[in-house]
C-alpha positions in Angstrom: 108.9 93.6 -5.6 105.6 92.7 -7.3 104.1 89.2 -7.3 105.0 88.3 -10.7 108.9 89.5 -10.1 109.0 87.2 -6.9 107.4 83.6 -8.7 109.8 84.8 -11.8 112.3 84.5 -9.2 111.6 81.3 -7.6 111.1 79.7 -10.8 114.5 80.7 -11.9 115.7 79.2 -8.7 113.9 75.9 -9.0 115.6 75.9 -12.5 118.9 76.0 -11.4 118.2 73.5 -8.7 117.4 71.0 -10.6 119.8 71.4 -13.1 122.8 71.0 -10.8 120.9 67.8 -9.1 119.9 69.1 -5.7 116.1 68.5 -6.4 116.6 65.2 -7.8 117.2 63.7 -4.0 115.4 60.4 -3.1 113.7 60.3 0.1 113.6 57.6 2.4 111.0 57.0 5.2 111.9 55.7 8.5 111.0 52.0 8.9 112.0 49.2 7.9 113.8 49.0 4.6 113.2 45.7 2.5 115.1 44.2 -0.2 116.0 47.7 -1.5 119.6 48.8 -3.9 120.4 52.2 -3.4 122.4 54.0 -6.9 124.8 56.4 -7.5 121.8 58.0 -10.1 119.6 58.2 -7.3 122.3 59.9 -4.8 121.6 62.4 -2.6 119.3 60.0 -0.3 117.5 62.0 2.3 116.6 59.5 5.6 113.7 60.6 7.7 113.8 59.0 10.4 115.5 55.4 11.8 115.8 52.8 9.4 116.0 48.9 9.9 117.1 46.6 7.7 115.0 43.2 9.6 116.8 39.7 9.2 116.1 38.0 6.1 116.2 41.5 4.1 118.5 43.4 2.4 120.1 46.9 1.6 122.4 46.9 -1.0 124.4 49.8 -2.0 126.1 49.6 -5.4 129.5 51.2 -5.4 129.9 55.1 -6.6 132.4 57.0 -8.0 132.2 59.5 -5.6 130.8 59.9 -1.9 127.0 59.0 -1.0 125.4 62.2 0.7 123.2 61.0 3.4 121.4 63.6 5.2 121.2 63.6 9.3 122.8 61.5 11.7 123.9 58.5 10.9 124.7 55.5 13.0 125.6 52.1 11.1 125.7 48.7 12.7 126.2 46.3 9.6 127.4 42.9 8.0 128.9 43.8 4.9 128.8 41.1 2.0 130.3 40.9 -1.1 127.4 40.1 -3.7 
């Protein structure tokens, strides 16, 4: 398969990708997270690495139709509030 055949194919790929959403996945860094709303329109989130929320912060996570997808283990140890 010639070079052109093989970046024509990857771009197809990358097409469809993005058009069913799987590109489109926000990234979060390890650390501490501050005063941060995760959305439904930002869903899939993708967490590298441990993340904190300190005291006096928060994390809120608006409610979704459907299932957040969060990526690699997962180990929760919260205080929910209603806002």
């Amino acid at each position: 398969m010639s070079l052109r055949r093989h970046l024509l194919v990857a771009l197809i790929v990358c097409v469809l990708l993005a058009a069913l959403g799987v590109a489109s996945a926000t990234t979060i860094a390890g650390g501490n997270i501050i005063n941060q709303t995760w959305t439904p329109a930002a869903n899939p989130y993708l967490v590298n690495g441990d993340i904190a929320v300190p005291s006096g912060a928060y994390l809120r996570i608006e409610a979704a139709p459907g299932p957040y997808t969060v990526t690699g283990d997962l180990t929760v140890a919260a205080v929910a509030s209603r806002c």
